[in-house]
LOBA-127742 format. One record per residue (C-alpha): residue number from 0; chain; x, y, z. Coordinates in steps of 0.2 Angstrom, whole numbers, plus 5000, padded with zeros to 4 digits. Layout:
REM residues N
NUM A X Y Z
...
END
This chain:
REM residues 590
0 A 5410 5689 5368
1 A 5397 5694 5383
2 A 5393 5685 5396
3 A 5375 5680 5392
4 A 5382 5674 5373
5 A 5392 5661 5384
6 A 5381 5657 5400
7 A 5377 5638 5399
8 A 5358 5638 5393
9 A 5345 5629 5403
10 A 5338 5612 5400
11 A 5321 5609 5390
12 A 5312 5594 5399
13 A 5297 5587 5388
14 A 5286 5576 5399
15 A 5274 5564 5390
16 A 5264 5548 5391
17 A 5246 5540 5386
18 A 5230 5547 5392
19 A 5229 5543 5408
20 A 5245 5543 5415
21 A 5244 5554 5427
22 A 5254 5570 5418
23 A 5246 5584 5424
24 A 5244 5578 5442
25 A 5260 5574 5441
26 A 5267 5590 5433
27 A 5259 5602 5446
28 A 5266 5593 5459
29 A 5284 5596 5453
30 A 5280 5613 5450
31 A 5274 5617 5468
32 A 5289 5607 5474
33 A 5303 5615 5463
34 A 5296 5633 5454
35 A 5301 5641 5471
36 A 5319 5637 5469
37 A 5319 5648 5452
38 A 5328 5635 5445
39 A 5314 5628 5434
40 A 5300 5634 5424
41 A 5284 5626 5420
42 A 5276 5632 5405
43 A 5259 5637 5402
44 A 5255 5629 5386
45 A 5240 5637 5375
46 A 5225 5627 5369
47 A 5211 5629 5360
48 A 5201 5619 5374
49 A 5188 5628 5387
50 A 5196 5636 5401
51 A 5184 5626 5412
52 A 5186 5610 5405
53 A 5197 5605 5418
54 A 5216 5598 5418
55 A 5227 5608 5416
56 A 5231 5624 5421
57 A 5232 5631 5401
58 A 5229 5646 5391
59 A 5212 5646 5383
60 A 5211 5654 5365
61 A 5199 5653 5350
62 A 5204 5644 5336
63 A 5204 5661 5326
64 A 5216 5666 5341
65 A 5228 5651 5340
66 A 5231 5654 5322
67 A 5234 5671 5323
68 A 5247 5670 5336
69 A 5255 5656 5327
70 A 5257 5667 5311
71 A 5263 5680 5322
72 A 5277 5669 5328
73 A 5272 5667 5346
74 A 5274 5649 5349
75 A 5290 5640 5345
76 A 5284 5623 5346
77 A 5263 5619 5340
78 A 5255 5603 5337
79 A 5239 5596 5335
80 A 5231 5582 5344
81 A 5214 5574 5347
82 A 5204 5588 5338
83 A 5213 5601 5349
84 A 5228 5613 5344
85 A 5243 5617 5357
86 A 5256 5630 5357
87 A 5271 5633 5369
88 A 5274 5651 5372
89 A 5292 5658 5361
90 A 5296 5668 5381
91 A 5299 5648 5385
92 A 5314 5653 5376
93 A 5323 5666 5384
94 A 5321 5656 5400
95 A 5332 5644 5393
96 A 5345 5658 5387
97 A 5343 5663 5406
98 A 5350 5647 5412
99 A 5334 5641 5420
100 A 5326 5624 5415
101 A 5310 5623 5407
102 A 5297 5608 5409
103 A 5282 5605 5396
104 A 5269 5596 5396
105 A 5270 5587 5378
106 A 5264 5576 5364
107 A 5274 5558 5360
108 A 5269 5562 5339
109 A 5276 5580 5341
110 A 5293 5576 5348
111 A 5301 5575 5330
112 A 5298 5593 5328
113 A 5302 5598 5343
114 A 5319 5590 5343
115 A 5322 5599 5326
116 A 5317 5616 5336
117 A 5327 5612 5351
118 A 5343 5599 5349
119 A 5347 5598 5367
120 A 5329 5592 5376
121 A 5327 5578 5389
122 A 5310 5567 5387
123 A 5305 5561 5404
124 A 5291 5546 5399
125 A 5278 5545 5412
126 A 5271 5527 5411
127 A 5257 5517 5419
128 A 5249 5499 5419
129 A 5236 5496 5405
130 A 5222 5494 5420
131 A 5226 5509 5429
132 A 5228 5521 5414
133 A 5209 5512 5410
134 A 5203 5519 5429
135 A 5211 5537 5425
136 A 5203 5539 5409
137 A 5185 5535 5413
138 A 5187 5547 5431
139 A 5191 5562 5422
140 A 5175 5559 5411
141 A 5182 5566 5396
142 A 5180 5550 5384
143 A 5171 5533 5384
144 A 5169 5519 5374
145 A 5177 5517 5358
146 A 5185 5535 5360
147 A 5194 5526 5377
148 A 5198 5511 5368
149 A 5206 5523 5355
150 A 5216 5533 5365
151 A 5223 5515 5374
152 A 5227 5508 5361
153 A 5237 5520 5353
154 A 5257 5517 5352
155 A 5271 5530 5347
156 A 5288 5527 5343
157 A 5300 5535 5354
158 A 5317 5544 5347
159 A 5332 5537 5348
160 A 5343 5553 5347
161 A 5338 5558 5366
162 A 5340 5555 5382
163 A 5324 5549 5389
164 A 5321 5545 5406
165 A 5306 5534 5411
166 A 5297 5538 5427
167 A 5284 5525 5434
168 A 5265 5531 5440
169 A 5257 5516 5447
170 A 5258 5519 5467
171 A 5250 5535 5474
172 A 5251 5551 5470
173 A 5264 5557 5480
174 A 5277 5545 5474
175 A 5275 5549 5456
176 A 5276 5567 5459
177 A 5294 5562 5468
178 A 5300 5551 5453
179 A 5297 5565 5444
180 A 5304 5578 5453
181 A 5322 5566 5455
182 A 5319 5563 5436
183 A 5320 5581 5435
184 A 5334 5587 5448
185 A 5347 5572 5442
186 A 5349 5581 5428
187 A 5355 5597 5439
188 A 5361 5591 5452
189 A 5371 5574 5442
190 A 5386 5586 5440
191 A 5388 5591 5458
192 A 5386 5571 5462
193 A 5399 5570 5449
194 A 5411 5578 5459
195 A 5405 5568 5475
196 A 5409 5554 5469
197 A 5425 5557 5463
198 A 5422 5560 5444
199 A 5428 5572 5431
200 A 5421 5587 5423
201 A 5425 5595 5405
202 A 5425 5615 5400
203 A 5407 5616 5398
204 A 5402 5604 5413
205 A 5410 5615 5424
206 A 5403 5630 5415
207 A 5386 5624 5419
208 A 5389 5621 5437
209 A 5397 5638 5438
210 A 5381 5646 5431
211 A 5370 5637 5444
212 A 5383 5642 5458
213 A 5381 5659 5454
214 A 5363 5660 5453
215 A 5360 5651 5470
216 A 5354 5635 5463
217 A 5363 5626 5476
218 A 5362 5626 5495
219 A 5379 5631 5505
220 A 5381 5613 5513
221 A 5379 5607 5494
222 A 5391 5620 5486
223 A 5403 5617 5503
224 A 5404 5596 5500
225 A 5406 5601 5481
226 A 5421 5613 5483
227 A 5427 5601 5494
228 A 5428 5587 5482
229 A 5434 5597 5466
230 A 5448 5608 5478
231 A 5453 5589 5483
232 A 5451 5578 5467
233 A 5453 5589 5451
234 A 5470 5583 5439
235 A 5480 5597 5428
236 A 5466 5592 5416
237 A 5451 5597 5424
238 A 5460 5613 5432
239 A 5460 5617 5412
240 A 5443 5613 5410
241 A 5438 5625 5427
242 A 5448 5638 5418
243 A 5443 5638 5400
244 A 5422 5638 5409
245 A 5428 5654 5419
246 A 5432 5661 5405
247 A 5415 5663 5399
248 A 5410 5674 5416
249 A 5414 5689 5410
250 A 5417 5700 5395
251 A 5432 5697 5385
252 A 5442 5714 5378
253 A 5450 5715 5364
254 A 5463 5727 5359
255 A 5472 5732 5342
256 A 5492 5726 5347
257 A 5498 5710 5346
258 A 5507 5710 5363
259 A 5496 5714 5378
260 A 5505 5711 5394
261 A 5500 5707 5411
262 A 5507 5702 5428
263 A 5499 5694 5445
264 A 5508 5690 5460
265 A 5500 5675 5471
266 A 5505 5687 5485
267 A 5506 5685 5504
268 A 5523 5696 5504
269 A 5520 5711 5514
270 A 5525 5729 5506
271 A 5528 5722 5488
272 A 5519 5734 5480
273 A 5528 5734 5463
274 A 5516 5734 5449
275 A 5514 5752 5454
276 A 5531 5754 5448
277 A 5532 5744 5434
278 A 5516 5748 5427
279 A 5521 5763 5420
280 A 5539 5759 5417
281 A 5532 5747 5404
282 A 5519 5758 5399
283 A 5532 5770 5394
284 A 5538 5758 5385
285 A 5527 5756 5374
286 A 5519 5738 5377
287 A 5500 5740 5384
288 A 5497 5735 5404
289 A 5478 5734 5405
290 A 5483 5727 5424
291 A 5467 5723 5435
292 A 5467 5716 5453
293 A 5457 5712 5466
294 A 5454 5719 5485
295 A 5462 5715 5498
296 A 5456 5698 5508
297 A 5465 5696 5520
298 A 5481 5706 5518
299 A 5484 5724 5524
300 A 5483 5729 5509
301 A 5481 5726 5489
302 A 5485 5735 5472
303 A 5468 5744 5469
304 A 5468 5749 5488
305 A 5484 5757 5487
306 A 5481 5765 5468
307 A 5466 5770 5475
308 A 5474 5782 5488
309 A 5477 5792 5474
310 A 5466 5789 5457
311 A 5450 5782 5454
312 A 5452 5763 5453
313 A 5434 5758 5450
314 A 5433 5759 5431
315 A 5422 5753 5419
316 A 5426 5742 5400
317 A 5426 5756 5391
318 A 5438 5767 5405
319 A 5451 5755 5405
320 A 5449 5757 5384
321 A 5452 5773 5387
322 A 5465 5774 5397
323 A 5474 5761 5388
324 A 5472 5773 5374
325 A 5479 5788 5384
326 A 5492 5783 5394
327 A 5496 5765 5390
328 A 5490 5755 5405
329 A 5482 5755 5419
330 A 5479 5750 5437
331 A 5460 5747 5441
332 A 5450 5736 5453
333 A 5443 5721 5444
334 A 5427 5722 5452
335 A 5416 5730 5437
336 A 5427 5719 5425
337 A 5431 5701 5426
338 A 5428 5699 5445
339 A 5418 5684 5444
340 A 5406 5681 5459
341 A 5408 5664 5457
342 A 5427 5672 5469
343 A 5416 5678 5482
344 A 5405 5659 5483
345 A 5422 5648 5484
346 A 5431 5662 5496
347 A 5417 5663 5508
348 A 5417 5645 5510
349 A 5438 5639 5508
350 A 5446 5653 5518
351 A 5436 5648 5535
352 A 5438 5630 5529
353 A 5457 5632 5528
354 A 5456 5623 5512
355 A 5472 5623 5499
356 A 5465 5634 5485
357 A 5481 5635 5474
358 A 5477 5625 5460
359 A 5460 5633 5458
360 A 5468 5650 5458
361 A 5478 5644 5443
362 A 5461 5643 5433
363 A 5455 5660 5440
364 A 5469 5670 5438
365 A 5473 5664 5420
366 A 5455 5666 5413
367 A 5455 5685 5420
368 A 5473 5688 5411
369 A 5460 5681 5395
370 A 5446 5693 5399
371 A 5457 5707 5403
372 A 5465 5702 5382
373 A 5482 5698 5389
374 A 5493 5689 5376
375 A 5509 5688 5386
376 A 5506 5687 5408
377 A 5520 5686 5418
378 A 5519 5676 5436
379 A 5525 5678 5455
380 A 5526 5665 5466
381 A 5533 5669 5482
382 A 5538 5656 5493
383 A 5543 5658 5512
384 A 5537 5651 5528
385 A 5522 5662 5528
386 A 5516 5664 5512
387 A 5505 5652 5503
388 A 5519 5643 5496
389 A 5531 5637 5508
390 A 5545 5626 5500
391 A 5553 5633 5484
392 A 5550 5615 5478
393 A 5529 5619 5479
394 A 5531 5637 5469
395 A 5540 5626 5454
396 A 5526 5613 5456
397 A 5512 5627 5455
398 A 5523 5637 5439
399 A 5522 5621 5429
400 A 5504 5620 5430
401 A 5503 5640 5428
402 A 5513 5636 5410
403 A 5502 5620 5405
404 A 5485 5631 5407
405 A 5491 5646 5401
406 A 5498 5635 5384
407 A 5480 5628 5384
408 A 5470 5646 5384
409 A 5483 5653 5370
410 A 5495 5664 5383
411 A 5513 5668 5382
412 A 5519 5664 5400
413 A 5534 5668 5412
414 A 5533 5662 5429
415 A 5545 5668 5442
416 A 5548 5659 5458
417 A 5555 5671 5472
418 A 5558 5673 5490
419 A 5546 5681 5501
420 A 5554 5677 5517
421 A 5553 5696 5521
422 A 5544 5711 5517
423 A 5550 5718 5501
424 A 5546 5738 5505
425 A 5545 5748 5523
426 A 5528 5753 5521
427 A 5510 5740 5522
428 A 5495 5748 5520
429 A 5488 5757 5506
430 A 5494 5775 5508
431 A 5511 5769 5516
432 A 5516 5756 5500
433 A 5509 5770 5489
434 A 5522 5782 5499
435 A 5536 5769 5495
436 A 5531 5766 5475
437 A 5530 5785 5474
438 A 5548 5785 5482
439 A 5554 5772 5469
440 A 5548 5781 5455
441 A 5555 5799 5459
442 A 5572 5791 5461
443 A 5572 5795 5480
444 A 5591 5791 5487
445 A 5579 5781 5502
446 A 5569 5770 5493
447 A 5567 5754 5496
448 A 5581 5745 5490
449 A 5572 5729 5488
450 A 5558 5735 5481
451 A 5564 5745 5466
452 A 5576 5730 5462
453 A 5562 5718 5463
454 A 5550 5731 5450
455 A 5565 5733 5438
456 A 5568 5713 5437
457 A 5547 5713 5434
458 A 5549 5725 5422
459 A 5562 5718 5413
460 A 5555 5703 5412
461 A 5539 5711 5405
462 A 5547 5721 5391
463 A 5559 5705 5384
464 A 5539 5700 5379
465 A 5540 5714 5364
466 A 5549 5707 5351
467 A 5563 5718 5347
468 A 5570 5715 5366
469 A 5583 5700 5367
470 A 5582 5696 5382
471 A 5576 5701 5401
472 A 5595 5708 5404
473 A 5589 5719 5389
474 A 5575 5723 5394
475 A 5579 5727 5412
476 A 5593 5738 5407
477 A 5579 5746 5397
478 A 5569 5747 5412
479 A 5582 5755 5423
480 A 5583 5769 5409
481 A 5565 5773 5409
482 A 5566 5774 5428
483 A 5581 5784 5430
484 A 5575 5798 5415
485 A 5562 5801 5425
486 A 5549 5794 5412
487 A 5542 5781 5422
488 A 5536 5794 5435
489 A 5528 5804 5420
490 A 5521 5791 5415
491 A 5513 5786 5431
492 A 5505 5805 5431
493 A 5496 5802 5418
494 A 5490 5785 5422
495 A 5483 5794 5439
496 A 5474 5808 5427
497 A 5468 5795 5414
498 A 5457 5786 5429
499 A 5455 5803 5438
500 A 5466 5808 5450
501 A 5460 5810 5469
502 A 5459 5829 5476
503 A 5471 5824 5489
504 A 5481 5807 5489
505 A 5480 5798 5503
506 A 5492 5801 5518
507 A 5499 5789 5531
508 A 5488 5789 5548
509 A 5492 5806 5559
510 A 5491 5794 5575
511 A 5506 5783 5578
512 A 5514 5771 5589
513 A 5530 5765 5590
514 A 5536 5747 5593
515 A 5552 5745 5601
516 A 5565 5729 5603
517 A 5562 5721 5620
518 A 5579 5716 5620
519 A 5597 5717 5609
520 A 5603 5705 5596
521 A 5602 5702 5573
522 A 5585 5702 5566
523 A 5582 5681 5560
524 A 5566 5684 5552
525 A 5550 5697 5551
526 A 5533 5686 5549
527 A 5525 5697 5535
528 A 5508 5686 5540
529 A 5510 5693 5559
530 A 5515 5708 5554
531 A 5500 5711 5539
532 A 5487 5706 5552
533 A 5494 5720 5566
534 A 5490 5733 5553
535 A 5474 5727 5547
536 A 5470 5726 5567
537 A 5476 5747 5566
538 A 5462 5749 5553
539 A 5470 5744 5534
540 A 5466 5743 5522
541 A 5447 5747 5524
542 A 5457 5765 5531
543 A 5469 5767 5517
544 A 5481 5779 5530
545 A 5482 5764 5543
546 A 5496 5753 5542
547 A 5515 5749 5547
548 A 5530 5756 5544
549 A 5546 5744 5545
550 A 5561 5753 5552
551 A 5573 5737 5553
552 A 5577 5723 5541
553 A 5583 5703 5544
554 A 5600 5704 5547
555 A 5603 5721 5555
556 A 5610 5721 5575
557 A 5599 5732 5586
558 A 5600 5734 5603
559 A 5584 5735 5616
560 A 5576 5751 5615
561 A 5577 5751 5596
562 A 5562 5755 5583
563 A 5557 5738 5576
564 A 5542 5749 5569
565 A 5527 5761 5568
566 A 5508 5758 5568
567 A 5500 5772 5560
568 A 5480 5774 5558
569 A 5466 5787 5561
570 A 5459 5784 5576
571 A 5467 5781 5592
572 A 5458 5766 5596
573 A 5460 5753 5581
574 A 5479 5759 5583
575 A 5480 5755 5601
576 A 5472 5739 5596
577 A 5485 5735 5586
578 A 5498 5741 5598
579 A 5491 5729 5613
580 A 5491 5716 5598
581 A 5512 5718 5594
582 A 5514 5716 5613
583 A 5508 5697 5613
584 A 5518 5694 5597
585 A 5528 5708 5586
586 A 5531 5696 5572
587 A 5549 5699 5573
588 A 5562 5687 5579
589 A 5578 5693 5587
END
């Protein structure tokens, strides 16, 4: 399914009213005060009435001319009235489609029809008092005597099926064009108020908020109190709902297996760069890892940055196909995928707010695992006092809603609560945690310890998905086998060549600085948030060779004099920066 059979359709508004009421008037007025938002569309309607014969703005057309476009199907909506003929344009349609809303100016005896053509319209009846719809009529000159008294005279029954919204016209001009243009932005703007108020949302209630979001219908202070409201007030419910809308953001793929895996990691552990280890471990497998991830935020690093230091990360729907096809899996950015910019709207707004967006990520990590055609997802949450879950107690909290979404969008879950006290490898930055999954899978002696325990675990969690595996203990033993053969490795090879492998993988920064213990004692505790934020300050990830390398661990005695670790970027400036910034604060407690 693409994304524009899914995008919420705009709303077709039908104004009408007696002669005299004031529509036209009333409609330009709207349109000069909302058209500039590109939110709305006023139509054009055609006519066969001189183009001089004052009213409206329309398009004038011969009688031979009307009925020839009508045969032709241009109009999807005509009707006939007071011995003239009116079409509105089919292009009305694709506005809809679009997203955008749609105003005409219409016929009461028409609407039957209409509604028949369009289910999901909104009538907003303009009406006036007998005496001034008397006053408008003879102004405009266009009828007089019994013609007038016809026209005023003249009732038609309203639908019942509808919603119709009445809007008044008997004080000045400018106050009917504003009852007209509330009339009109209650029906945007009523979900955002919604929210405001404390109110709930379903699927496609968020789904159309979403779509105005991302086309800019809203202001930033509108968008800020709404993200606000929804951040604060949504239940497990309307985290559903915010999920099964966001699936509708991005093309969903579809593969020919019945067990598509996946994992994400809620992060904010420094070094634990294990999905480029067990990407390929189950790959080899034999279970297909269409992984995606995003960029960096505001870490030193993320997956795509440090599998960009040595393939081609930026792939397209049908690459990721392809190399699914090849290899078994991959490892790409999400950004030409099922990035949604809806991401880049509520980051740009929660992360200088400080607001708690963990529940929200439940919703936009799930529907990605959907876009990506995941069946079976397995979930990190770290915990740790600088992570985004501190108490194991909040991980648990945040797993059960991972399970009760994931259930509701038809995924086979696992969640994993663990500790991210520490780092998990030596190495953060993108060509320094490459190094140290590269050191995994070759079976180097020096690996991290940590890390290659923690990819195995993953791993084995992951391959217990397929069917034939009993259990994780199977399926890391299995894991362990793959890795130690050498396959995993292989694998990984041709994972890098499927995506196109880089002429020359990323290296660690030539320019280094060493950080050294003031003073003797045991290692408490290394503040992966302190210590990510030193080697962003050296340059990472935007410069994939910056970065830190950890030389000690919690636990270990060292004595002063001793290498805590080393900064590492490109130029000598950003990593000098980032040495005066591990002077105030090392981020490692002895």
């Amino acid at each position: 399914m693409t994304r524009s059979e899914t995008m919420p359709a705009g709303k077709l508004f039908v104004v009408v009213g007696p002669s005299g009421v004031g529509k036209d008037s009333l409609i330009a007025g709207a349109r000069e005060a909302l058209a500039p938002s590109g939110r709305f569309v006023f139509a054009q309607r055609v006519i066969t009435r001189a183009a001089d014969a004052g009213g409206e703005d329309h398009h004038a057309v011969s009688e031979a001319a009307f009925e020839e476009m009508q045969t032709t199907g241009a109009f999807f909506h005509s009707w006939d009235a007071h011995g003239l003929r009116y079409g509105l344009p089919a292009t009305l349609l694709d506005e809809l489609k679009a997203g955008r809303h749609v105003v005409v100016n219409g016929s009461r005896a028409a609407l039957p029809a209409l509604i028949e053509t369009i289910g999901d319209l909104v009538i907003i009846e303009v009406t006036a008092s007998p005496e001034n719809l008397r006053q408008r009529i003879a102004g405009r000159g266009r009828e007089a005597g019994e013609q007038m008294n016809r026209r005023l005279d003249r009732r038609v029954a309203m639908p019942n099926d509808v919603q119709i919204l009445p809007v008044a016209n008997d004080g000045t001009l400018a106050q009917g064009i504003a009852a007209l243009v509330g009339a009109l932005t209650s029906q945007e703007t009523n979900l955002l108020r919604r929210k405001l108020s404390g109110g709930r949302l379903d699927a496609d209630g968020y789904a159309r908020l979403f779509a105005d979001i991302i086309a800019g219908r809203y202001t930033q202070e509108e968008i800020t109190a709404g993200l606000r409201a929804m951040l604060g007030r949504m239940d497990d419910a309307e985290i559903t709902a915010v999920a099964r809308a966001r699936c509708g953001l991005a093309e969903t793929m579809h593969w020919d297996s019945p067990v598509v895996v996946d994992k994400h990691s809620l992060g904010g552990v420094p070094g634990s760069r294990i999905t480029l280890i067990v990407v390929p471990i189950v790959a080899a497998y034999g279970l297909p890892m269409p992984k995606t991830s995003s960029r960096a935020i505001t870490s030193a690093s993320g997956t795509a940055e440090a599998m960009a230091s040595i393939a081609r990360v930026d792939l397209t729907a049908d690459d990721v196909r392809r190399c699914v096809a090849t290899s078994g899996g991959c490892i790409a950015w999400n950004g030409r995928l099922n990035h949604s910019v809806l991401d880049d709207v509520v980051n740009a707004i929660a992360r200088p707010l400080a607001l708690d967006c963990n529940r929200w990520s439940v919703a936009s990590i799930l529907s990605k695992k959907v876009t990506a055609g995941a069946t079976h997802v397995l979930v990190d949450l770290p915990y740790g006092p600088a992570v985004k879950l501190k108490p194991r107690a909040d991980a648990e909290a945040l797993g059960a809603l991972f399970m009760q979404v994931g259930a509701a969008l038809g995924l086979v879950l696992r969640v994993l609560p663990t500790d991210g006290s520490r780092p998990i490898g030596n190495g953060i930055g993108p060509a320094l945690e490459l190094r140290d999954a590269l050191a995994v899978l070759d079976n180097d002696p020096d690996a991290s310890t940590a890390l290659r325990d923690k990819a195995l675990r993953f791993a084995g969690e992951i391959i217990a998905f397929a069917p034939a595996v009993a259990d994780a203990v199977e399926g890391r033993r299995i894991a362990e086998t793959i890795l130690a053969s050498g396959e995993a490795r292989a694998r990984f090879d041709r994972i890098i060549d499927a995506q196109g492998r880089r002429p020359t993988m990323q290296l660690p920064g030539p320019i280094t600085r060493p950080v050294r213990a003031r003073r003797g004692g045991r290692i408490s505790a290394i503040d992966g948030w302190r210590i990510a934020g030193i080697a962003r300050r050296a340059g990472a990830p935007l410069d994939g060779s910056a970065g830190i390398d950890i030389a000690c661990q919690v636990g270990a005695d060292v004595t002063e004099g001793d290498l805590l670790y080393s900064i590492h970027g490109s130029t000598a400036f950003e990593v000098d920066a980032a040495c005066m910034m591990a002077e105030t604060s090392a981020g490692v407690t002895i």
